[in-house]
C-alpha positions in Angstrom: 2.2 0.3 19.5 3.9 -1.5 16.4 6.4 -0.2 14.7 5.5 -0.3 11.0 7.9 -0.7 7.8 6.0 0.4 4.2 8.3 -1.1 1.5 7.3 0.5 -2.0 8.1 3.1 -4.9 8.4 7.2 -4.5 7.3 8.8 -7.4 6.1 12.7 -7.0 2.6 12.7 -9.3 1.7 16.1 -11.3 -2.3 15.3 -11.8 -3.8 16.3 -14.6 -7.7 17.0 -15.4 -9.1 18.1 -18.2 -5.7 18.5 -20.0 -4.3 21.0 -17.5 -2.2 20.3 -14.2 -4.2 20.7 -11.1 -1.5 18.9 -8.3 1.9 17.8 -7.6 2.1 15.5 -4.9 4.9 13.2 -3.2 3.2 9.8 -4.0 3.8 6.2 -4.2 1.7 4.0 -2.9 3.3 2.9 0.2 4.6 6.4 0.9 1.0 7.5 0.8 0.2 5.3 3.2 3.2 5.7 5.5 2.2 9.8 5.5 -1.1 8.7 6.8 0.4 6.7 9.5 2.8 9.0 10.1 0.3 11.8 10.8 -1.8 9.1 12.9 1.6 9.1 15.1 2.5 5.7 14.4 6.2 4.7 13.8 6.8 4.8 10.3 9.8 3.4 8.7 9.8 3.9 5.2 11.8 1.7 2.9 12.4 3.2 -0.6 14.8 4.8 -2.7 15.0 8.1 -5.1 17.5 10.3 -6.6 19.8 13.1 -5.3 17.9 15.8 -6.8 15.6 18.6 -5.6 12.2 17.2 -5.9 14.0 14.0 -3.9 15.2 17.1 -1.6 11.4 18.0 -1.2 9.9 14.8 -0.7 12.3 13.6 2.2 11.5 17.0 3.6 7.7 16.4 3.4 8.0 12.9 5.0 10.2 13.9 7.9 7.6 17.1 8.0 4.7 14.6 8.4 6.6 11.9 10.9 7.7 9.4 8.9 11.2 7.9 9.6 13.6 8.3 5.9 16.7 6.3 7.6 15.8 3.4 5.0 15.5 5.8 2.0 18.5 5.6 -0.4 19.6 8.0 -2.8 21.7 7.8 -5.4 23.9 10.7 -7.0 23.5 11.2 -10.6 20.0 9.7 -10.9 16.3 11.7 -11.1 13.1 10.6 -8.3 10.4 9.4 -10.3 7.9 11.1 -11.6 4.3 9.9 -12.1 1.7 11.9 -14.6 -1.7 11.5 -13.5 -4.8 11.6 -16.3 -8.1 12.3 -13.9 -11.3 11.1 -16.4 -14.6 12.5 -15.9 -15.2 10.0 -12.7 -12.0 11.2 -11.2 -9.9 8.2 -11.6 -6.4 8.1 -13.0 -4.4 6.5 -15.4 -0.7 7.1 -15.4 2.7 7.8 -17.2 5.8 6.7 -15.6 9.2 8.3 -15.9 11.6 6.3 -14.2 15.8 6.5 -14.1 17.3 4.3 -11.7 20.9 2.4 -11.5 21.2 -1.1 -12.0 21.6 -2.0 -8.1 19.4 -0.6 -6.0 19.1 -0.9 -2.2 22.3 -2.1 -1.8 23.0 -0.6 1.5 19.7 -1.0 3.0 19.7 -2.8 6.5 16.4 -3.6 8.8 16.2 -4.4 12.2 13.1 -5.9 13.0 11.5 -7.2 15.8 8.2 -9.0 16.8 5.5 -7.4 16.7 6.4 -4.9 13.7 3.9 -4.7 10.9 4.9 -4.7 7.7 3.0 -3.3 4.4 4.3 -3.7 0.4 3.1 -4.0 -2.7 2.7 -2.3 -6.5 4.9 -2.4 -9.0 8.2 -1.9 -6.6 7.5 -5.8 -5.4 7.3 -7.5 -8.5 10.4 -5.5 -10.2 13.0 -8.2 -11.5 15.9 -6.6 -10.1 14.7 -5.9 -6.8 13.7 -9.4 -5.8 16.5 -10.8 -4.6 16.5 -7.8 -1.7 12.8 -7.6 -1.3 12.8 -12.0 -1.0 15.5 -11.7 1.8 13.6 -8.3 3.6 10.2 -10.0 3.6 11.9 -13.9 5.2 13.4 -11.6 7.9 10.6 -10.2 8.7 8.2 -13.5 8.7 11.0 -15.2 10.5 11.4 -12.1 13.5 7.1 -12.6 13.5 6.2 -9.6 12.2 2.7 -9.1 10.4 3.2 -9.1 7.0 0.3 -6.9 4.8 0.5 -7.4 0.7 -1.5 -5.1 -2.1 -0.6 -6.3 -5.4 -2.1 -3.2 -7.2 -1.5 -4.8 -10.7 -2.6 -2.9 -13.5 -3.7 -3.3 -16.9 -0.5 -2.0 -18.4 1.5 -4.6 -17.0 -0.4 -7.6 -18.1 1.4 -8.3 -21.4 4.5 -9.3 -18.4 2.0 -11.5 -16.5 3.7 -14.8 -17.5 6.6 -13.2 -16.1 5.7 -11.6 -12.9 2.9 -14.1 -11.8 5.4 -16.3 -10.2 6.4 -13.2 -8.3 3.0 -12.5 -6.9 2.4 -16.3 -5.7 5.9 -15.9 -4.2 4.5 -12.6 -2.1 1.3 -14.2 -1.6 2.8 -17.1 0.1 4.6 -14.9 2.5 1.8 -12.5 3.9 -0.5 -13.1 6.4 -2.9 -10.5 4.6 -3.6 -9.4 1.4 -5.6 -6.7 0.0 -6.6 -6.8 -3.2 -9.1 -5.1 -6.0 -11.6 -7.3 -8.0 -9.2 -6.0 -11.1 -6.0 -7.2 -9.3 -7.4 -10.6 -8.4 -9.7 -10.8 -12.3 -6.4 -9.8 -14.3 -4.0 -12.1 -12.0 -5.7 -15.0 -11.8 -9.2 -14.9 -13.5 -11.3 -14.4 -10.4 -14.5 -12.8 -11.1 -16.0 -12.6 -7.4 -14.5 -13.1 -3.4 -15.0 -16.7 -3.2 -13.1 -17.2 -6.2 -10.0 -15.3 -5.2 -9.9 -16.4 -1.3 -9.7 -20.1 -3.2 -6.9 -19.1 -4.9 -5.3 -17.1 -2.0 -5.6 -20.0 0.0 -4.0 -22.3 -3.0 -0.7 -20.2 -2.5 -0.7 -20.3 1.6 -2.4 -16.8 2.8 -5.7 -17.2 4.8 -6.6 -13.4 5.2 -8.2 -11.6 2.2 -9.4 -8.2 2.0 -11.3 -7.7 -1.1 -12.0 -4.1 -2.5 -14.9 -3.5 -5.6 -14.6 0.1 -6.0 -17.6 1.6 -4.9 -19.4 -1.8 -4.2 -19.4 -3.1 -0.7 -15.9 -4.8 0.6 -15.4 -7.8 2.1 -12.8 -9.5 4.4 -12.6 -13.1 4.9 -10.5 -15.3 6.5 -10.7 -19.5 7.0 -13.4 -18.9 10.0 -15.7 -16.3 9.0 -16.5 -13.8 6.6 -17.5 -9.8 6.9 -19.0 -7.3 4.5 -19.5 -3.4 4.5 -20.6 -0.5 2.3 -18.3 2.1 0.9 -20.0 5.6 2.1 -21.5 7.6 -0.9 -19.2 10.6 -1.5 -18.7 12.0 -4.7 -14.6 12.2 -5.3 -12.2 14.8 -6.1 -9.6 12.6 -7.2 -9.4 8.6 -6.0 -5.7 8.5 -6.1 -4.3 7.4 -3.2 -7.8 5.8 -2.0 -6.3 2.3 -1.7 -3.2 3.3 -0.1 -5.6 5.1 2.8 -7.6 1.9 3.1 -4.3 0.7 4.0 -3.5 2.6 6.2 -6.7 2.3 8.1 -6.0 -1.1 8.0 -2.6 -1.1 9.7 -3.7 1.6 12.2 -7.1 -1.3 13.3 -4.0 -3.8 13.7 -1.5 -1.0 15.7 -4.5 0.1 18.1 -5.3 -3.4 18.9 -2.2 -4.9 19.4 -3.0 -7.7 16.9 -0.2 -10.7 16.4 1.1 -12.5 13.8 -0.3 -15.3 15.6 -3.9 -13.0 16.2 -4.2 -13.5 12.6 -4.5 -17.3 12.4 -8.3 -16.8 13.8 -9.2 -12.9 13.6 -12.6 -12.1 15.4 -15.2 -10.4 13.8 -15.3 -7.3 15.9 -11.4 -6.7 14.8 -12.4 -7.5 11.0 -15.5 -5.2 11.2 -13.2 -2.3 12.6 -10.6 -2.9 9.8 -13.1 -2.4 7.1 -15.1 0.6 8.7 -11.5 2.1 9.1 -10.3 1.5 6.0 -13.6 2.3 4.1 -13.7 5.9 6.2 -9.8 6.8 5.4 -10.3 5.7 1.7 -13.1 8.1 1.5 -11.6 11.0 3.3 -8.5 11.3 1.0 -11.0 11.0 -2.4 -12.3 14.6 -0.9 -9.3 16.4 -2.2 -6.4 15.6 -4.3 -4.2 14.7 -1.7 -2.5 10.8 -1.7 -3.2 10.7 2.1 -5.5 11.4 4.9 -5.9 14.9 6.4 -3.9 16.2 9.6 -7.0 17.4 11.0 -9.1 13.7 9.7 -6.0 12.1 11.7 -6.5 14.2 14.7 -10.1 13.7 14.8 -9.3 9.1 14.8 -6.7 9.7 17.1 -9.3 11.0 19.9 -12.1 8.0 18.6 
């Protein structure tokens, strides 16, 4: 199968609900999903960076513990790991608090090798941050220029859009790279105005990326691309916590692609039985982690897909 790189933020999140703590979890977006691969037995490489501290100390522990490869992770002395406060409201989603102390260059040391054939998954805040774009630019044309798939979630928030003027141009530049991109109705409505799929493939398109996954909470979810279209439903649970929902999606995303050996060049023209086993994957892993306030599917969920 694949090997997969996740490029993204760690942050360990204390959730809160009803004005007590409840959870501390390693989290991140794209080190949620790379646990979830990771326990799915895929190759993980995760590409991140965190202090030299002991919650840092506890979350490479709790990667390695779960499969996921840490040779990319740098750590700098003197600095803290991110931590991430989680507010559940009374429908169990969060809003967050960010505490953040990192130096001035970060990732400085970081080298990839990949190859064709890898898949490769980023997103949030971590690839739109000013001072990581010059890295991130030269990590992402490596890996479209070795052929590996490239998978974008913008996961753009409402706190961030007094910056939009500033980071929009970093979104179309991340757009135009990916061959897929996975996106909220709130990402693509407070981005660029879309209020509904058509809208936001049109713009997609505009910017060069003919693969959209489009994700309305608990409405149905789409995925279209420039030959066909595909809907499903979202199974009726009712959620413990939906942190961490998206970045499972994700990862049933990536684990569709692994399993079938897609291509860079598979995704010019996906069929429809590969784009109705993305959603149903991603739909059923999203689900499974809102049954508990962990950020990532279960070792026994992960055992039960590995034997599907």
């Amino acid at each position: 199968m694949a090997r997969i790189y996740t490029l993204g933020e760690t942050v360990y999140d204390i959730i809160f609900k009803d004005s007590k703590p409840i959870a501390a979890k390693a989290g991140g977006s794209m080190l949620n999903s790379s646990v979830s691969l990771g326990r799915l037995g895929l190759e993980v490489n995760f590409v991140s960076d965190m202090g030299m501290d002991k919650i840092g100390d506890e979350i490479v522990g709790f990667l390695k513990g779960n499969g996921v490869c840490t040779e990319s992770v740098e750590r700098y002395e003197n600095y803290k790991t991110a931590i991430a406060i989680a507010f559940l409201n009374e429908n169990n989603d969060a809003s967050y608090t960010f505490y953040k102390d990192f130096p001035k260059d970060r990732l400085v040391s970081l080298k990839l090798d990949f190859e064709e054939g890898d898949i490769v998954l980023f997103g949030s805040f971590f690839a739109i941050t000013e001072s990581l774009r010059p890295v991130l630019k030269k990590i992402l044309k490596q890996a479209h220029d070795r052929g590996c798939i490239i998978i974008y979630d913008p996961n753009f928030r409402k706190p961030h859009l007094h910056e939009l003027e500033k980071l929009k141009p970093y979104i179309i530049e991340n757009i135009a790279i990916s061959d897929l991109v996975r996106g909220s109705d709130e990402d693509f409505n407070l981005v660029f105005g879309a209020n509904n799929p058509a809208e936001a493939f049109n713009t997609l398109m505009d910017y060069g990326c003919g693969n959209m996954i489009y994700t309305a909470n608990r409405n149905d979810i789409l995925m279209t691309s420039q030959d066909i279209t595909i809907t499903a439903s979202v199974p009726a649970i009712t959620p413990v916590s939906t942190i961490g929902a998206g970045d499972s999606f994700n990862a049933g995303l990536i684990w569709t692609l692994a399993r079938n050996e897609v291509t860079k060049k598979d995704m010019e023209h996906l069929s429809a039985k590969i784009m109705e086993e993305i959603l149903a994957n991603g739909a059923s892993f999203a689900s499974e982690v809102c049954l508990s306030y962990d950020n990532y599917i279960s070792k026994e969920f992960a055992s039960l897909v590995k034997k599907s």
